[in-house]
N, C-alpha and C positions, 0 to 999 in steps of 0.2 A: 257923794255918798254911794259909789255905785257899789262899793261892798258889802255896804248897809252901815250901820250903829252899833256900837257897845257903849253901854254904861258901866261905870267904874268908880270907886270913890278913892280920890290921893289922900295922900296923909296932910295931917294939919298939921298947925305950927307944932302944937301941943304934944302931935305924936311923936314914940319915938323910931328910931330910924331900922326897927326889926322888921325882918324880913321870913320870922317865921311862920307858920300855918297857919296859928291862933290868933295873929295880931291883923291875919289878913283876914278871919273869921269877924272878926271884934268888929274891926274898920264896914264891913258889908254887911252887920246885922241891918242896917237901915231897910236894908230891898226888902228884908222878910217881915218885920215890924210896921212901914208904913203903908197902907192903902192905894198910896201913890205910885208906886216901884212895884207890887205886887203883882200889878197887870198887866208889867213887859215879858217877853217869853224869857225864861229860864236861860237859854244858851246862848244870849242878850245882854245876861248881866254879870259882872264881876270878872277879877283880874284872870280868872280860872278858865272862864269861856271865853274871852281873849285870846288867853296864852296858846287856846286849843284851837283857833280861830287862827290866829298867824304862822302857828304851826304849817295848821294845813295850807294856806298861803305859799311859806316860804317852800315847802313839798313839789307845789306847782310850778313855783317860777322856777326852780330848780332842776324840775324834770324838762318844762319846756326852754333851758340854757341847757340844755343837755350835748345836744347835737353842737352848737356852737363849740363849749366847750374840750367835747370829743377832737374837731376839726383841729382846734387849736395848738388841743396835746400832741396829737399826729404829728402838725406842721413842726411844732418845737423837740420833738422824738429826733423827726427825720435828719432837720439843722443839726441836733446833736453829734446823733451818729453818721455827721457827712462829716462834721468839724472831727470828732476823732479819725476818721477813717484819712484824712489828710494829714495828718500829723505823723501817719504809718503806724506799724508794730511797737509795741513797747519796749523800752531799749534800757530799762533800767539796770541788770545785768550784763556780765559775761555771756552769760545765754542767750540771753534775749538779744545781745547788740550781733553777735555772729550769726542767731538764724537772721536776722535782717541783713545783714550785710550778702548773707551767700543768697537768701533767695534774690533779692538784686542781681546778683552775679548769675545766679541761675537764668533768668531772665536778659540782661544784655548778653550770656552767650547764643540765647534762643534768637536775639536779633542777629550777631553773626552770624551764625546759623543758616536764616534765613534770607541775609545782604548776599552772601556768596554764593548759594543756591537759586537766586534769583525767584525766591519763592515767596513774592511779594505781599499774595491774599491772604497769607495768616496771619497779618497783623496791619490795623485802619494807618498806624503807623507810619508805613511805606508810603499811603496814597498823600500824605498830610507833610513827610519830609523827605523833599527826594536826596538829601543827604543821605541816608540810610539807604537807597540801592546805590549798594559798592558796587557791586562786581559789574553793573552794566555802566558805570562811570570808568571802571578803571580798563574796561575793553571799549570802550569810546576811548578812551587817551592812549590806549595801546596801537589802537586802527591810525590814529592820528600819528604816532609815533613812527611806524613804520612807513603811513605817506612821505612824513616828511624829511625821513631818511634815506628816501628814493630820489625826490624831487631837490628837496635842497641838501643835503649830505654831499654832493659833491665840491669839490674845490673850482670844478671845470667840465662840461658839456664831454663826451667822448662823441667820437665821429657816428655819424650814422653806417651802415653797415650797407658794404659794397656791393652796389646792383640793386638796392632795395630803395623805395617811395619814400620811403621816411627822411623826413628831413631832421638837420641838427636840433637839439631843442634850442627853444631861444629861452631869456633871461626868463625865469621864473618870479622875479619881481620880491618883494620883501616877504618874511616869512615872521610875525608877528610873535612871537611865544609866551604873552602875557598870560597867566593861568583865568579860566574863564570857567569851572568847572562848577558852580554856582554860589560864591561865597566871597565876599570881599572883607571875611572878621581875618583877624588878623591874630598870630599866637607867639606871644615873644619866648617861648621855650623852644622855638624851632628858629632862631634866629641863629643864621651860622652854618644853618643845616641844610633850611633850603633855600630856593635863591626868589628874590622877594620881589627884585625885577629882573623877570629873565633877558629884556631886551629884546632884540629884531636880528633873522640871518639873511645874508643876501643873499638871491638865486646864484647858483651858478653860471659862471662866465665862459665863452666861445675861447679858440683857438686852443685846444689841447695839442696839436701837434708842435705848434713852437715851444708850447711851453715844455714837451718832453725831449724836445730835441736841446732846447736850452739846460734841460737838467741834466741830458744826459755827459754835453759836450763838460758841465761844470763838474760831474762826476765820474767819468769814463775812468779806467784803467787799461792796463795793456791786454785789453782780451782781442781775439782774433775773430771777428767777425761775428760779436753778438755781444751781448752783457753783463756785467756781473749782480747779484742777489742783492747786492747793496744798495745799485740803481735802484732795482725794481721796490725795494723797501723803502727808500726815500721817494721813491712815487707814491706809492701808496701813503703815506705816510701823509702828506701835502694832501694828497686828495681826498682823502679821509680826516680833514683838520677839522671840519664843522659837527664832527662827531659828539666830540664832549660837551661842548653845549647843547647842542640837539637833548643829549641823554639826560643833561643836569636840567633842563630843563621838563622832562619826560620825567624822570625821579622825583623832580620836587612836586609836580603836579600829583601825582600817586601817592605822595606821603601827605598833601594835603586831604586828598579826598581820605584817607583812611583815620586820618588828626579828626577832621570835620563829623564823621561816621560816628569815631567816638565819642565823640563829644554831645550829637546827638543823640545817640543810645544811653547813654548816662541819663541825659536831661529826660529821655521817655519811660528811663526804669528808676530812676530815682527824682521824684518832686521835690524833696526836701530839698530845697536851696545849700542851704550848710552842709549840711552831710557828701551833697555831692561836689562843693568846692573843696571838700578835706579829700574825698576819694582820688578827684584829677590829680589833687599837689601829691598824694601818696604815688599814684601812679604814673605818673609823667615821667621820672627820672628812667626808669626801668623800659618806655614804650618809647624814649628820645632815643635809647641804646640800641635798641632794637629798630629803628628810623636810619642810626647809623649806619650800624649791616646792611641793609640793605642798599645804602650810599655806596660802602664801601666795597659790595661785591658789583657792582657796576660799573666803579671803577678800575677795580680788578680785571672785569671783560675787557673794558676799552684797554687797556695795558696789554692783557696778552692779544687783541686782534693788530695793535696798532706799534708796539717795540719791542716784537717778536721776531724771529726770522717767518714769511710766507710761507705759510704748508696748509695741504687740502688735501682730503682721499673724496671729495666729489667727484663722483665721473662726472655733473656740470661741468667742473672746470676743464677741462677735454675736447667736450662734445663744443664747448661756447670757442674755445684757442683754434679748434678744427674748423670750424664753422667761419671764424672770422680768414684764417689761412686759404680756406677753400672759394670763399669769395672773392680774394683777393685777386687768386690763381685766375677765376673767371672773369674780374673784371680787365685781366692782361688781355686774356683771349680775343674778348669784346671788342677791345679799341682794336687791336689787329687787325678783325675778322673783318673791320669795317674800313678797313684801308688796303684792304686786298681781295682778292677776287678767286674764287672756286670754279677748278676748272674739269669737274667732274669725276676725276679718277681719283678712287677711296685709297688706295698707296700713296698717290700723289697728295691728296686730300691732310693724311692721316702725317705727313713728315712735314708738310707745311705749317699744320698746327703746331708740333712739337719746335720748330722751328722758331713762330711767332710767339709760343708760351717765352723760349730763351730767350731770343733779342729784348723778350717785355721785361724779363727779369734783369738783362745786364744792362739795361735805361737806368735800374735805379742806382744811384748812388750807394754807398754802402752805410751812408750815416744815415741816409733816408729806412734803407733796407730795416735797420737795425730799430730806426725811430715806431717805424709800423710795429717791427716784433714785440715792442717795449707796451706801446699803446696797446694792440691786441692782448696782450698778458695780463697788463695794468686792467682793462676792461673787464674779462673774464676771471680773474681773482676778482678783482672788487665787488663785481655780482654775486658771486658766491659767500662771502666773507662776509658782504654787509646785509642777506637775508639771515646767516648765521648769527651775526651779531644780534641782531633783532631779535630772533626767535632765543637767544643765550640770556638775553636781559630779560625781558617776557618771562620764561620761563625759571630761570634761574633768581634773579634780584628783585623780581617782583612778587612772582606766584612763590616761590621757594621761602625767601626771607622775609615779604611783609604781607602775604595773606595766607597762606597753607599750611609753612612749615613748620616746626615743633619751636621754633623762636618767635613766631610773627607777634606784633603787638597786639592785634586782637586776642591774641588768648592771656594779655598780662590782666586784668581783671576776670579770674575765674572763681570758681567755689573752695578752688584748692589753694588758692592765694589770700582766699576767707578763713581759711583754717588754718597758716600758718602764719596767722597774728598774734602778736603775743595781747596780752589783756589792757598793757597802754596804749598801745597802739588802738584797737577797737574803743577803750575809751573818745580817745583822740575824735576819732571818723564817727563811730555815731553813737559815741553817749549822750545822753538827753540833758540840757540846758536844766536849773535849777524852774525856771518859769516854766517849759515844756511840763515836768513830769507833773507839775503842778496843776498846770492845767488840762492834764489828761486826769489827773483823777478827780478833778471836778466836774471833766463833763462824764464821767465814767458812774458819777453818784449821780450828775443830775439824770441821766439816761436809766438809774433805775427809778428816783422818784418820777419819772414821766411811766417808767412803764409800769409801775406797780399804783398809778391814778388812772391807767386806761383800763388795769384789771377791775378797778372798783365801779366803774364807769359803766363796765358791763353788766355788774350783776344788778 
């Protein structure tokens, strides 16, 4: 009884089951009539001081669940408007599905954007998927690119250059070319396109002089003391054989990491699961095309460096054919200089050298003479030829056709590729499911009955 007591009188069998003023008046004349009841306090007795009694009861429990209650609606507010805010924009129109589709697009070109500019801290992004830094993956595989068309690109070791410390390279050992560039998913719309196991190239091998005295003796012509352009192109040609795999191998790595890129940037600009498997299969056909191009202008390179006739306006190639001549000139001297003896007079001095340079030159044979001039030529083009090449893929088939240029696949999902949808197609990609819009306008009501119970809450 820590409330206290109320007295009350229920209805009897007799009564009947009304509920109006009078009959509650009738039923409680008792308290006023007996002696006995007359002496409890007034706000004590009857269904009236009750009613006003629980009243204020239920007033208090009420106010003191208050705070609970408040908490509660908050928490189920907040669940609401996270559960819609994941479900994205409302897509139930034409309207509505294009502003959705382009602000996406607005946003994965903001990550291009920012992939290729290297401008990592605008977005948590970057730090969370290193997928998404392009441009410093695809100049790590460009560095790499050009190592290993220095180092293994050749067919065969060229001599070391005469009078100098250097020694010949020796085997460079296997050159692994499995792509490593962080991702082992795998994408079957690129099957065909890139190469899936590039395989292993071996170093280069010693003896280049037999081997160009053997090509040349198997291609000579009747030239008079030197060779023809055809040699020199079938040298090249052999020596430069590890090229196209090198490239297709460099190619396909760059069109994964940009595959990969996209594919990540979808996933961080659009959540919706669905919507962004309709997006990929829309866009895939159109970013494969353009994957191509840039295949096929690399291979283009390699065709005009490799069964073309040789031509270069490098003054390298000059200063490198000069250089190698001039040493050659002095390593005649050398062996002379040390099997004869100076006998002070600079006349005498100055006709003995000239002397020793001749004899050094008519030692050599003339297929020897000829095998040096082939080597020297072959060395000094290929140096020139194969930084050009480099720097023509690089620049050309990579930066041109798949990251900068007005075709590159990064720009096929844009805002302008938004707006030339027709109204089935944006059905398609992101009309809203019969269950979706369903259950967006139910958390869309229940989000204002919560918020129209915390207005009441407050006053």
């Amino acid at each position: 009884l820590k409330l206290g007591f109320y007295v009350i009188r229920s209805r009897g069998a007799d009564m009947s089951n009304n509920n109006d003023d009078w009959e509650f008046r009738n039923r409680e004349a008792i308290f006023e009539e007996d002696d006995m009841w007359r002496t409890l306090p007034k706000d004590r007795v009857g269904v009236a001081a009750l009613k006003a009694r629980l009243t204020d009861l239920l007033g208090h429990i009420a106010r003191r669940e208050f705070p609970h209650v408040r908490r509660e609606i908050v928490t189920r507010l907040e669940d609401a408007r996270k559960e819609l805010e994941n479900l994205g924009q409302s897509r139930k129109d034409e309207y509505e599905q294009r502003l959705y589709l382009s602000t996406i697009a607005r946003q994965f070109q903001e990550l291009v954007s920012a992939g290729l500019q290297a401008s990592y801290s605008i977005n948590r992004a970057f730090e969370e998927a290193p997928e998404l830094r392009l441009i410093t993956l695809v100049t790590n595989l460009a560095d790499d690119f050009a190592f290993n068309l220095e180092h293994y690109g050749m067919l065969r070791n060229f001599e070391k250059l005469p009078g100098t410390n250097s020694h010949v390279k020796r085997d460079e050992g296997v050159l692994d070319l499995s792509n490593d560039n962080g991702s082992s998913v795998q994408f079957p719309e690129l099957d065909g396109l890139v190469i899936s196991e590039p395989g292993e190239i071996e170093g280069p091998e010693n003896g280049i002089m037999d081997w160009i005295k053997d090509l040349y003796q198997r291609s000579r012509g009747m030239d008079l003391g030197t060779f023809s352009s055809t040699v020199l192109m079938s040298a090249f040609k052999e020596q430069s054989g590890k090229w196209p795999a090198l490239t297709k191998a460099f190619m396909s790595n760059v069109v994964l990491a940009i595959h990969r890129f996209i594919s990540k940037a979808l996933e961080t600009v659009c959540p919706d699961q669905l919507v962004r498997e309709e997006l990929w299969a829309a866009l895939m056909e159109e970013a494969v095309k353009r994957y191509q191009a840039g295949m096929t202008s690399a291979e283009y390179l390699l065709s005009t460096e490799r069964d073309t006739r040789l031509y270069t306006a490098d003054p390298e190639f000059s200063k490198q054919h000069q250089k190698w001549r001039a040493a050659r000139v002095t390593e005649i001297f050398k062996q002379e200089i040390g099997r004869q003896h100076h006998n002070g007079a600079m006349k005498v001095w100055v006709e003995q050298c000239t002397t020793w340079l001749q004899e050094g030159a008519e030692k050599s044979s003339n297929l020897n003479e000829i095998t040096h001039q082939l080597h020297d030529t072959l060395n000094a083009y290929y140096s020139v030829a194969r930084k050009r090449f480099v720097d023509n893929i690089i620049h050309q088939a990579v930066n041109y056709h798949l990251l900068f240029g007005p075709k590159t696949p990064l720009n096929v999902f844009s805002q302008e590729w938004v707006i030339g949808l027709k109204a089935e197609q944006l059905e398609a990609i992101a009309g809203e499911s019969p269950s979706v819009r369903g259950r967006r306008e139910m958390l869309m009501k229940k989000i204002a009955d919560l918020e129209a119970a915390k207005e009441i809450l407050k006053s």
